[in-house]
C-alpha positions as protocol buffer text, in pm:
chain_id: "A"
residue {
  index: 1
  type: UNK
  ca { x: -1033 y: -11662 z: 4539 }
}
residue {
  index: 2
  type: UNK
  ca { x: -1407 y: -11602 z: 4465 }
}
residue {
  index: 3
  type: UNK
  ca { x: -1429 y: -12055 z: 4405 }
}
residue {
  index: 4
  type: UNK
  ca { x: -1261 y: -12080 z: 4745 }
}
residue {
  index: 5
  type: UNK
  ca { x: -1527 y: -11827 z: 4877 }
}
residue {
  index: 6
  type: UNK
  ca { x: -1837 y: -11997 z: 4734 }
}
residue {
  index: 7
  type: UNK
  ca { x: -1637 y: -12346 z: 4848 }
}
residue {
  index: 8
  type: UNK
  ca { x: -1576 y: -12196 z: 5173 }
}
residue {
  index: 9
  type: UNK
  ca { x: -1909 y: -12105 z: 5252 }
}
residue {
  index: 10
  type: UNK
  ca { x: -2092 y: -12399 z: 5115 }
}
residue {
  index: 11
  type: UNK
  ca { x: -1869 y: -12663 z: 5298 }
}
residue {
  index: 12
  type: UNK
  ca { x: -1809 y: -12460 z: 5591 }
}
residue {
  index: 13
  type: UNK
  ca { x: -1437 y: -12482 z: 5570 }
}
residue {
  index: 14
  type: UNK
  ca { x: -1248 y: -12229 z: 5746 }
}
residue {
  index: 15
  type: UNK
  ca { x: -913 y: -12332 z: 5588 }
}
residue {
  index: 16
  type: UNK
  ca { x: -1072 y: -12250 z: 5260 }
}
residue {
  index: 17
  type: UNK
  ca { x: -1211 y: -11908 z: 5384 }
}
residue {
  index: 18
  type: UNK
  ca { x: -875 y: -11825 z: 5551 }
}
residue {
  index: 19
  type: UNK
  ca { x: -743 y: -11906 z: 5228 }
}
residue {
  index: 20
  type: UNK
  ca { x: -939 y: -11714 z: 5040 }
}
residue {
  index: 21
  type: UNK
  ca { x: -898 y: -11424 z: 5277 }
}
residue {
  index: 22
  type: UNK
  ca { x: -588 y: -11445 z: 5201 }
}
residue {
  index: 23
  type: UNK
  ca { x: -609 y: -11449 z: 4844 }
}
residue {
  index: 24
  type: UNK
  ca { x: -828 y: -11103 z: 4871 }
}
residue {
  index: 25
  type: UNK
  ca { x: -524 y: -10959 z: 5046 }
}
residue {
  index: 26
  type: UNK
  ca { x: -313 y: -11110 z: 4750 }
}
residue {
  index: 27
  type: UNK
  ca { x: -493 y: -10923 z: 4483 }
}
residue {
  index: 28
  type: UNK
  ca { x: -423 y: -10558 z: 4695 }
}
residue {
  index: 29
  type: UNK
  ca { x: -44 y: -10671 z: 4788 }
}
residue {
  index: 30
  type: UNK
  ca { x: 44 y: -10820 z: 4444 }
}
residue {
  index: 31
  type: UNK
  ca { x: -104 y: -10498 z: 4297 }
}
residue {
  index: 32
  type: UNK
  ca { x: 106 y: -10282 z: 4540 }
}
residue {
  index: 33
  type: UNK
  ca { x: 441 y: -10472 z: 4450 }
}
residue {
  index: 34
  type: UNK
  ca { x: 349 y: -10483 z: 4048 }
}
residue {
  index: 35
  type: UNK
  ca { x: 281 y: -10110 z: 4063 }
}
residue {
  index: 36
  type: UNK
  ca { x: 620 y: -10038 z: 4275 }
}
residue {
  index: 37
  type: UNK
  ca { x: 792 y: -10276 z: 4051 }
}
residue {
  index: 38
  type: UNK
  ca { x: 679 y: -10048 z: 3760 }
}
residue {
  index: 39
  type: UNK
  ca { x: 753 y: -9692 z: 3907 }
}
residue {
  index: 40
  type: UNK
  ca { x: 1064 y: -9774 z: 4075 }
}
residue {
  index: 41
  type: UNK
  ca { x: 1230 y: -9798 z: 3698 }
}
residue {
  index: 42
  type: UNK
  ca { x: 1147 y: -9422 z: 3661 }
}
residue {
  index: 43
  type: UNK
  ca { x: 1442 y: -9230 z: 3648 }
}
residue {
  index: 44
  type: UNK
  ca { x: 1586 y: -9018 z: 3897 }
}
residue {
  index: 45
  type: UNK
  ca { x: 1411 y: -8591 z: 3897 }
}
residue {
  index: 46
  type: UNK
  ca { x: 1483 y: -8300 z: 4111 }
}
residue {
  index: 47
  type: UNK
  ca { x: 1267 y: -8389 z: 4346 }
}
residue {
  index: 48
  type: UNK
  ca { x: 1374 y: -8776 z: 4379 }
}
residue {
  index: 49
  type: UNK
  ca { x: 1753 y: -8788 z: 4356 }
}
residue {
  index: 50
  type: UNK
  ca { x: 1737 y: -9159 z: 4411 }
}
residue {
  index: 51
  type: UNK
  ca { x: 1470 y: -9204 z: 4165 }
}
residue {
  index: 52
  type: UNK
  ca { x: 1195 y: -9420 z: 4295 }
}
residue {
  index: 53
  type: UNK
  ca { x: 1326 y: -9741 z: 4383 }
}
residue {
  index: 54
  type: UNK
  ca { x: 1254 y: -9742 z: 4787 }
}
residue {
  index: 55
  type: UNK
  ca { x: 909 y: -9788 z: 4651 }
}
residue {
  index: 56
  type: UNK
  ca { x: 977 y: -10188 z: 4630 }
}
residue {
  index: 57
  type: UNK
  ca { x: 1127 y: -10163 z: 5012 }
}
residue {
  index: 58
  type: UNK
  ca { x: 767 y: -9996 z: 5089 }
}
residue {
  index: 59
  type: UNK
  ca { x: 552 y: -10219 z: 4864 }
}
residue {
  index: 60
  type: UNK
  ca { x: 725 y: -10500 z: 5122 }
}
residue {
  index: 61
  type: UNK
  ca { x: 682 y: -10297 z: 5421 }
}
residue {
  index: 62
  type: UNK
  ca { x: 289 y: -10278 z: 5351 }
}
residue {
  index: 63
  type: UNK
  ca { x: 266 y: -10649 z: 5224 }
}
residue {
  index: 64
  type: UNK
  ca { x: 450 y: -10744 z: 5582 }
}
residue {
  index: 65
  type: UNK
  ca { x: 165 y: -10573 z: 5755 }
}
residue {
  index: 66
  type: UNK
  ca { x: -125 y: -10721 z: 5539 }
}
residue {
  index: 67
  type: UNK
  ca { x: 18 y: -11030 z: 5637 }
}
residue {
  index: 68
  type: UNK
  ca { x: 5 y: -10980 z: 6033 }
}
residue {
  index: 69
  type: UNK
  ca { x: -387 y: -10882 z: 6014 }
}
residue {
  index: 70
  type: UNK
  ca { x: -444 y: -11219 z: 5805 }
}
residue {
  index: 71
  type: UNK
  ca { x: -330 y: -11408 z: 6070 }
}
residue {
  index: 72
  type: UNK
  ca { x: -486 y: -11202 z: 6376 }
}
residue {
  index: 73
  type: UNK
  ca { x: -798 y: -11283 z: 6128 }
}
residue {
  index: 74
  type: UNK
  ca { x: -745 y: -11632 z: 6083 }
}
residue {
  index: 75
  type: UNK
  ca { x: -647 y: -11705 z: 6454 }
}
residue {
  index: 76
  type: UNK
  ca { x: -964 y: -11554 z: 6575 }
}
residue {
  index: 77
  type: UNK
  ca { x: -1178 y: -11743 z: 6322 }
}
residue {
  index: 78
  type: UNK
  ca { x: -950 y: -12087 z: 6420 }
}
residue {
  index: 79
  type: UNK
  ca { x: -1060 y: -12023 z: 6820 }
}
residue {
  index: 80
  type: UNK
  ca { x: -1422 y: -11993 z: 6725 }
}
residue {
  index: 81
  type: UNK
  ca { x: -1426 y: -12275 z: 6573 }
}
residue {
  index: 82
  type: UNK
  ca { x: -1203 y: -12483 z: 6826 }
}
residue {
  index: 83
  type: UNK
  ca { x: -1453 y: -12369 z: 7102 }
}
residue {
  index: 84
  type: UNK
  ca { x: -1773 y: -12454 z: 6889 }
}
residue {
  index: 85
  type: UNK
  ca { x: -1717 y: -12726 z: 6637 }
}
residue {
  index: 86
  type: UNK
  ca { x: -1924 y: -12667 z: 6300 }
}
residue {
  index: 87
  type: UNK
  ca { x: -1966 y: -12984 z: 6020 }
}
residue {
  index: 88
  type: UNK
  ca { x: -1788 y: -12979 z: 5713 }
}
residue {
  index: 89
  type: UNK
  ca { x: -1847 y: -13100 z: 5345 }
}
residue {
  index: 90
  type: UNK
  ca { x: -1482 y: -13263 z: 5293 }
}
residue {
  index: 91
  type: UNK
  ca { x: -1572 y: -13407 z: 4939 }
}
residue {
  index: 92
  type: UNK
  ca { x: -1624 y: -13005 z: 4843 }
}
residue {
  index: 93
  type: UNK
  ca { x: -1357 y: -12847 z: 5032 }
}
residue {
  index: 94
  type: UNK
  ca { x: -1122 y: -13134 z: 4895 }
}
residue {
  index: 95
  type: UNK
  ca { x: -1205 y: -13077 z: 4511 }
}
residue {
  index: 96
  type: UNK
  ca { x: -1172 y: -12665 z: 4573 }
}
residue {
  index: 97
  type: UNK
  ca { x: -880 y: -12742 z: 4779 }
}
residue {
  index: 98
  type: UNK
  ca { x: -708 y: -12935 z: 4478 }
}
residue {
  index: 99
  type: UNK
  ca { x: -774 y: -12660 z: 4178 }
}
residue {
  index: 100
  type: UNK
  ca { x: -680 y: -12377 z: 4444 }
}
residue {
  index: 101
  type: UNK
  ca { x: -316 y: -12622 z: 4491 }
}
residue {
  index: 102
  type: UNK
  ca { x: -297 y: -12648 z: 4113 }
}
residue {
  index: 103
  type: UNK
  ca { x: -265 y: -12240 z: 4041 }
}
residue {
  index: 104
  type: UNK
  ca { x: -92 y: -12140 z: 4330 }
}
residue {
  index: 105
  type: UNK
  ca { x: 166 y: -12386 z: 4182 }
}
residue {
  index: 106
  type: UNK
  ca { x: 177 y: -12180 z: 3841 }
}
residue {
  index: 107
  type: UNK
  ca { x: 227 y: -11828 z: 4072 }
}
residue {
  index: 108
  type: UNK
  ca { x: 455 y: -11983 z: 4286 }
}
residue {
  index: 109
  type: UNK
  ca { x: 647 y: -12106 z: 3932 }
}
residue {
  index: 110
  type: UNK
  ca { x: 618 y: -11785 z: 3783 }
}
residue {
  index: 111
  type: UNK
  ca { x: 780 y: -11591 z: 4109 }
}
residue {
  index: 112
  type: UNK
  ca { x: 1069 y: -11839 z: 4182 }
}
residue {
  index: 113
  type: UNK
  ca { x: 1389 y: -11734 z: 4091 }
}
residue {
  index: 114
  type: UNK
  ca { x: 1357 y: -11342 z: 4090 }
}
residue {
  index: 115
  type: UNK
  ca { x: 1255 y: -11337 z: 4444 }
}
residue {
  index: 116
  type: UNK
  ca { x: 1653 y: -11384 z: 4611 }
}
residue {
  index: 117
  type: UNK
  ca { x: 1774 y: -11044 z: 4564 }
}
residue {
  index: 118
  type: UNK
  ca { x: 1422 y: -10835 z: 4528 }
}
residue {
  index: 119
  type: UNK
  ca { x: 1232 y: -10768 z: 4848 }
}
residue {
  index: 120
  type: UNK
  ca { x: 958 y: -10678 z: 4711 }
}
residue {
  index: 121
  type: UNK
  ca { x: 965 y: -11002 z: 4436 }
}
residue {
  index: 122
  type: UNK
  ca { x: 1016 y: -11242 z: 4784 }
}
residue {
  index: 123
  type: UNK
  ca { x: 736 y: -11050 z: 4944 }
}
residue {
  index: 124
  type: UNK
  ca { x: 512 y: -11127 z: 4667 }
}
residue {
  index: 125
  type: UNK
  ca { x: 590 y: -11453 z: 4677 }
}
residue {
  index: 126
  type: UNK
  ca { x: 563 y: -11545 z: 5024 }
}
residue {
  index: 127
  type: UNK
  ca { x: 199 y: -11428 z: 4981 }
}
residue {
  index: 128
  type: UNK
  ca { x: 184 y: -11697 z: 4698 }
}
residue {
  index: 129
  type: UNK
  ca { x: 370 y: -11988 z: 4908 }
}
residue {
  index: 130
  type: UNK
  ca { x: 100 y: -11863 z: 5224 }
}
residue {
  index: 131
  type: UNK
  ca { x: -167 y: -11976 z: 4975 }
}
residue {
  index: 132
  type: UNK
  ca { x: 8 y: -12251 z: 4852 }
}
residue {
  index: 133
  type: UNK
  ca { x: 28 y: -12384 z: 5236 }
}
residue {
  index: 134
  type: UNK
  ca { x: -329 y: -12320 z: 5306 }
}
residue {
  index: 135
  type: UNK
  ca { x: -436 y: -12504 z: 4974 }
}
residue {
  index: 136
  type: UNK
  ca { x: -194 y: -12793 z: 5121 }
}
residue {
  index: 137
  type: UNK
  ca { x: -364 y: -12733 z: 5499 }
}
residue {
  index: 138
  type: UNK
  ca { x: -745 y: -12744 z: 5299 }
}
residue {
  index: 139
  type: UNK
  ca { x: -630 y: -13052 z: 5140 }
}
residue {
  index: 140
  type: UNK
  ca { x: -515 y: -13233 z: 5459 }
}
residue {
  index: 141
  type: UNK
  ca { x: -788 y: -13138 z: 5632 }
}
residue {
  index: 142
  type: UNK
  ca { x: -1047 y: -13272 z: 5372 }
}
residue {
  index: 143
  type: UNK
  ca { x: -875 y: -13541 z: 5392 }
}
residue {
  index: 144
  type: UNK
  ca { x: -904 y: -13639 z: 5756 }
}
residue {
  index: 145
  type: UNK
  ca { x: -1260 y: -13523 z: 5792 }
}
residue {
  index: 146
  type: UNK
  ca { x: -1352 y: -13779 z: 5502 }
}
residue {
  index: 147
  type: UNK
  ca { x: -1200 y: -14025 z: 5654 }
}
residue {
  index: 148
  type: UNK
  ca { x: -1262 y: -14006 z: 6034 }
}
residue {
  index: 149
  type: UNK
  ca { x: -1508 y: -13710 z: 6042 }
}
residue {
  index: 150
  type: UNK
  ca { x: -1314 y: -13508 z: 6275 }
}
residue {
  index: 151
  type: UNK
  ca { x: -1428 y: -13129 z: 6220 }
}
residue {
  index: 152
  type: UNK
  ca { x: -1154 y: -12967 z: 6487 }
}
residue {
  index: 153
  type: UNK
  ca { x: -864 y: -13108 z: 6174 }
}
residue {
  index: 154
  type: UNK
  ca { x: -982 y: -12771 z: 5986 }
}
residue {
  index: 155
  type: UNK
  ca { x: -905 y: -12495 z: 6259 }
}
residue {
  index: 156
  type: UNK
  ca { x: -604 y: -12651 z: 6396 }
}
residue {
  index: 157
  type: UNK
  ca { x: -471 y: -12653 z: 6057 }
}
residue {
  index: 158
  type: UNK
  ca { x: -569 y: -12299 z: 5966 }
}
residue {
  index: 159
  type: UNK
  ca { x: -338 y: -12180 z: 6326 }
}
residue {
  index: 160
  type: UNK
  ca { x: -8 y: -12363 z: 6180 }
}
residue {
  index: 161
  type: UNK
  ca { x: -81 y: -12202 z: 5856 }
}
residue {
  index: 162
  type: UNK
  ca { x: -117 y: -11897 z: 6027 }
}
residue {
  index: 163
  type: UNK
  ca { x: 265 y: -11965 z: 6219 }
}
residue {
  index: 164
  type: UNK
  ca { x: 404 y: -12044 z: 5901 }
}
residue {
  index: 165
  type: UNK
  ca { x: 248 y: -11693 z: 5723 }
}
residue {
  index: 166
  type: UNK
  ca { x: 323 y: -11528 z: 6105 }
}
residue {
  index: 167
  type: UNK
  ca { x: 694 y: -11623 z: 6079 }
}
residue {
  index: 168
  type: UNK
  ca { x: 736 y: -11518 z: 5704 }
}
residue {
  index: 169
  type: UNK
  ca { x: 572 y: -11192 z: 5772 }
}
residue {
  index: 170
  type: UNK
  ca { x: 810 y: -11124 z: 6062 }
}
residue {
  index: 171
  type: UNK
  ca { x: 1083 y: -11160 z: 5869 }
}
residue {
  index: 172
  type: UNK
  ca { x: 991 y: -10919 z: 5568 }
}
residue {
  index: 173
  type: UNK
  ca { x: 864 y: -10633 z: 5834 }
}
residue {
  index: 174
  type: UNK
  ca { x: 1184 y: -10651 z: 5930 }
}
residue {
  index: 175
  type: UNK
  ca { x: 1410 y: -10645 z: 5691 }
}
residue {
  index: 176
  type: UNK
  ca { x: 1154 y: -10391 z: 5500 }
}
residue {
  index: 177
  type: UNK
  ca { x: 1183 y: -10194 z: 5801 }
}
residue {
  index: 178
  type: UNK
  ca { x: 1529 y: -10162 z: 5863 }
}
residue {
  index: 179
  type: UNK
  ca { x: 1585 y: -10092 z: 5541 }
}
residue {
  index: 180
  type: UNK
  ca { x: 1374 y: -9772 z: 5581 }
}
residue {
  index: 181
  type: UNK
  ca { x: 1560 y: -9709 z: 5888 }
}
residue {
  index: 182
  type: UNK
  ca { x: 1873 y: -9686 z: 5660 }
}
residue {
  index: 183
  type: UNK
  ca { x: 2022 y: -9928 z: 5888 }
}
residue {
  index: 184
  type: UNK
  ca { x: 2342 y: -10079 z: 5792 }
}
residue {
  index: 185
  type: UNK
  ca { x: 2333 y: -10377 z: 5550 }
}
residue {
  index: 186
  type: UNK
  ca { x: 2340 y: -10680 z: 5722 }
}
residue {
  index: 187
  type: UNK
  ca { x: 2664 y: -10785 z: 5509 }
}
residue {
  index: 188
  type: UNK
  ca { x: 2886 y: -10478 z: 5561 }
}
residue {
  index: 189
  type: UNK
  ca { x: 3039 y: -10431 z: 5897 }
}
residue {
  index: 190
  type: UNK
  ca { x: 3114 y: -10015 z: 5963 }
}
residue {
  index: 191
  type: UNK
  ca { x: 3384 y: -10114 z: 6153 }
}
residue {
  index: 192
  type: UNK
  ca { x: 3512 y: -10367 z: 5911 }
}
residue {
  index: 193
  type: UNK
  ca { x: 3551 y: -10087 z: 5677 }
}
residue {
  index: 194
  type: UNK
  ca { x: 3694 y: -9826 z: 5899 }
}
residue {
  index: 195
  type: UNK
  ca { x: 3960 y: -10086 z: 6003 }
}
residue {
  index: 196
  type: UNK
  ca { x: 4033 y: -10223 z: 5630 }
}
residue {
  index: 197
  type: UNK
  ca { x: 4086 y: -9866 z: 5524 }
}
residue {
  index: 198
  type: UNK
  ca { x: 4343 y: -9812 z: 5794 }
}
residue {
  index: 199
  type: UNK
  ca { x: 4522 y: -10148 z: 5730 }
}
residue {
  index: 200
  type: UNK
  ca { x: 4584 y: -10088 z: 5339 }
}
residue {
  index: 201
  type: UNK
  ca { x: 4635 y: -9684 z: 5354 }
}
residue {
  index: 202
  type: UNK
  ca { x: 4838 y: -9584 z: 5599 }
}
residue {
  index: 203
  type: UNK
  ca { x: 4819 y: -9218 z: 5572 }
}
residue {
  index: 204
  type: UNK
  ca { x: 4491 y: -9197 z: 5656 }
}
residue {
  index: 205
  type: UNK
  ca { x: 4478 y: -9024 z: 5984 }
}
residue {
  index: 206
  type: UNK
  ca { x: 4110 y: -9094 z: 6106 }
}
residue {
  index: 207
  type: UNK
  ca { x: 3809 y: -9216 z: 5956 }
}
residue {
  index: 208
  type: UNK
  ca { x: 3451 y: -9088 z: 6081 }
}
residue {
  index: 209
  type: UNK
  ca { x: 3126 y: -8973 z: 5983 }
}
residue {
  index: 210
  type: UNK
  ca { x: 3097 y: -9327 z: 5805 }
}
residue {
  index: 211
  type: UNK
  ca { x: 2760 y: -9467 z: 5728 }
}
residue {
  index: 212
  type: UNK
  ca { x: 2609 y: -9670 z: 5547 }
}
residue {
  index: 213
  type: UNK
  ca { x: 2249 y: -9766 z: 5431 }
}
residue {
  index: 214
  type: UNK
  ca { x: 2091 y: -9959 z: 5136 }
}
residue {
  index: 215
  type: UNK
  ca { x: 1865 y: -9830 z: 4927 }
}
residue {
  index: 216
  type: UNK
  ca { x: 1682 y: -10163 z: 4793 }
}
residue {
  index: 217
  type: UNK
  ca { x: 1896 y: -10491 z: 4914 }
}
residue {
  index: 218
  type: UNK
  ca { x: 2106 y: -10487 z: 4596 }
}
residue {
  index: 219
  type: UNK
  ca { x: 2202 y: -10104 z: 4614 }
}
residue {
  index: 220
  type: UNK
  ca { x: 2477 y: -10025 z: 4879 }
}
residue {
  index: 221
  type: UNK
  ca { x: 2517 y: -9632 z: 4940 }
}
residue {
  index: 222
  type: UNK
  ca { x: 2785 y: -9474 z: 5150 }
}
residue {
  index: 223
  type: UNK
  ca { x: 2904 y: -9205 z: 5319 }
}
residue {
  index: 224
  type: UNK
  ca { x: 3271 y: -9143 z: 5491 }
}
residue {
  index: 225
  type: UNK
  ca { x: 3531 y: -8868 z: 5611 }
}
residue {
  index: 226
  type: UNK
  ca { x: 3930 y: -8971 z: 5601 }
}
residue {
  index: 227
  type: UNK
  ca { x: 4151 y: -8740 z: 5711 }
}
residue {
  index: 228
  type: UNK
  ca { x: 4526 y: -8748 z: 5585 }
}
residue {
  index: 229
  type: UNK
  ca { x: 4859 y: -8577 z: 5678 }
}
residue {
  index: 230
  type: UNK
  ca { x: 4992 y: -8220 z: 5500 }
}
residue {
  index: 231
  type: UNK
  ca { x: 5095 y: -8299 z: 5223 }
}
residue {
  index: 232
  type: UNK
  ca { x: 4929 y: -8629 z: 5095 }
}
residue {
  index: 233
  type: UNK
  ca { x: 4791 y: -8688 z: 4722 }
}
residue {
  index: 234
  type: UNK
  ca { x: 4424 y: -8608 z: 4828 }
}
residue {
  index: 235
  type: UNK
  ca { x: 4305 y: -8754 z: 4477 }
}
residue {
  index: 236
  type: UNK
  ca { x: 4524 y: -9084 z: 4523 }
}
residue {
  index: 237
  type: UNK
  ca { x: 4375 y: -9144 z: 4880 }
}
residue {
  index: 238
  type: UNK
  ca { x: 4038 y: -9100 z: 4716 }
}
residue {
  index: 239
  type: UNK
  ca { x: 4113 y: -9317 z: 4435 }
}
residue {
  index: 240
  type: UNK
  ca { x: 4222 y: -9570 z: 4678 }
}
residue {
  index: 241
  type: UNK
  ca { x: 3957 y: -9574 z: 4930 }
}
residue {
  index: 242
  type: UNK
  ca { x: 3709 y: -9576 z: 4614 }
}
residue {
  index: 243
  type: UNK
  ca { x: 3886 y: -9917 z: 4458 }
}
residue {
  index: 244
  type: UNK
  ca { x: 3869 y: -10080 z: 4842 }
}
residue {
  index: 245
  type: UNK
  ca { x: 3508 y: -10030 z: 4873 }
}
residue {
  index: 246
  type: UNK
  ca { x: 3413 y: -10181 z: 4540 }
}
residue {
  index: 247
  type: UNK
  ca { x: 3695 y: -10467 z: 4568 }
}
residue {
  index: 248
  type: UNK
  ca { x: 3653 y: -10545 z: 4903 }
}
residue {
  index: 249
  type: UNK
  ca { x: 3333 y: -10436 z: 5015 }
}
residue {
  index: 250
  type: UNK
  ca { x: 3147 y: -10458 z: 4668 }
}
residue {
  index: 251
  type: UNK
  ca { x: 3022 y: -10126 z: 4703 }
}
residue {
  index: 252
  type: UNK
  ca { x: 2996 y: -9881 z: 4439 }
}
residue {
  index: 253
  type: UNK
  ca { x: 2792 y: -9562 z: 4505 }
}
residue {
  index: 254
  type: UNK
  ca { x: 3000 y: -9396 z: 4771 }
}
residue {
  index: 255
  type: UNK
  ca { x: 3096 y: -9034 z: 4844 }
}
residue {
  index: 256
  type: UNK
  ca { x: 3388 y: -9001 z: 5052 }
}
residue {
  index: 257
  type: UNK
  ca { x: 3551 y: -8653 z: 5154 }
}
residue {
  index: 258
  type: UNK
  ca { x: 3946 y: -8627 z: 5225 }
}
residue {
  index: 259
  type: UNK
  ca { x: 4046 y: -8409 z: 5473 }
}
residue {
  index: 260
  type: UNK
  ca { x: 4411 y: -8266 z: 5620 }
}
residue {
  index: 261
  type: UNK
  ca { x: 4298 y: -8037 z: 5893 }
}
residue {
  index: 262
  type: UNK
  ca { x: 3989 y: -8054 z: 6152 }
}
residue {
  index: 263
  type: UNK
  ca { x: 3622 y: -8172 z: 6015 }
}
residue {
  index: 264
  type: UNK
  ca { x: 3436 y: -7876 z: 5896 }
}
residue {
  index: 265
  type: UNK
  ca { x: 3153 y: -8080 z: 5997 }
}
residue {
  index: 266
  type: UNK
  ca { x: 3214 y: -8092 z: 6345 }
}
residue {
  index: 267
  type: UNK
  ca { x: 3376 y: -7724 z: 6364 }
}
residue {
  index: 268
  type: UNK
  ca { x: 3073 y: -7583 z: 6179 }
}
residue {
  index: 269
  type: UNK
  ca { x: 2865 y: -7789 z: 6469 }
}
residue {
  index: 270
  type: UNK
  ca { x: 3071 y: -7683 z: 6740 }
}
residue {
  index: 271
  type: UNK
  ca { x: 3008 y: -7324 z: 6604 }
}
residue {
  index: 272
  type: UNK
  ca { x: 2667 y: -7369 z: 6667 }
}
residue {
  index: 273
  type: UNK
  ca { x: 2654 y: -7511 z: 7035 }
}
């Protein structure tokens, strides 16, 4: 970061200053998801039930949104530039552009491979693969301005790595996001559950007061009612709709409450209108 700074300015490269910008950002966000990483293995206190692991799903949340000012930053810088050409040393920006390729390549080694079921992992290393593009984009550009000498190469290539960081950030925002909205897991259909359980158990009456969240992406949680007929093996309709959400559904931290008269949810609420 601090090479592509001093390159940045001496050459007048923006694609090495965005880079580098985004590099400074790097050092905050990669801190934020190392220190979540860290205190999300804490265990579980009276205060935390769940323990600490929503950290990561924040960590991402925050990286998402460090992302979306980099490229407000960048694409401001890019116009400037676009409006009011400035020269460029190529032969510096190429050589900083090359050792900035060479260990974004070891970071971007390093985070692939943990990064497909860990938010906060992929988060992290779409930061990496941002600076990996703009060490590509710095590159290219050096390129072309040795070459031809055409200065405008260097902004225009900054805005696509901007897109590129722009649609990656999108994406973990709002999955991050959602996530913290405990909304529904985008592999498990409510409704696909409520009908399975009806299929396979017949004695179940009704099923409501289902939901279900996620508390990181690899940690399903659920909630459900059933009610039943007088009479029914309450524990073997529990047992059962236990075994379908882990077979079927792959989910095992559920709490599920079997009923055989009216909700004493919705009585206690009704009490209270």
């Amino acid at each position: 970061m601090v090479v592509e700074v001093i390159g940045g300015l001496w050459s007048g490269s923006l694609a090495l200053l965005a880079d580098a910008g985004h590099m400074l950002t790097d050092t905050v966000s990669l801190g934020l998801a190392w220190l979540a990483a860290r205190l999300s293995r804490r265990p579980a206190d009276a205060l935390r039930t769940y323990g600490y692991h929503r950290l990561q799903i924040l960590a991402a949340f925050v990286n998402g949104l460090f992302f979306l000012f980099i490229v407000a930053w960048i694409g401001f810088e890019a116009v400037q530039r676009l409006l009011m050409p400035q020269p460029v040393l190529g032969g510096v920006m190429l050589w900083v552009a090359l050792a900035g390729l060479g260990i974004n390549l070891v970071a971007f080694r390093l985070l692939h491979g943990g990064h497909r079921h860990n938010l906060n992992v992929r988060a992290a290393l779409l930061h990496v693969l941002g600076d990996l593009l703009g060490s590509v984009a710095a590159i290219v550009a050096a390129g072309v301005i040795l070459i031809t000498g055409w200065y405008p190469i260097d902004p225009l290539l900054s805005i696509l790595v901007a897109l590129l960081i722009l649609y990656s950030a999108g994406k973990v925002v709002r999955q991050s996001g959602h996530i913290l909205l405990e909304g529904a897991p985008p592999d498990v259909d409510p409704e696909r559950i409520r009908a399975e359980l009806h299929r396979r158990l017949p004695e179940i009456e009704d099923v409501h007061h289902l939901h279900v969240w996620s508390l990181t992406p690899e940690r399903t949680m659920l909630t459900l009612h059933v009610t039943v007929a007088e009479g029914t093996d309450c524990g073997q309709v529990l047992a059962a709709v236990k075994r379908i959400l882990h077979e079927v559904f792959g989910i095992d931290h559920s709490t599920v409450q079997v009923e055989t008269a009216a909700c004493i949810d919705e009585a206690l609420a009704g009490e209270g209108h």
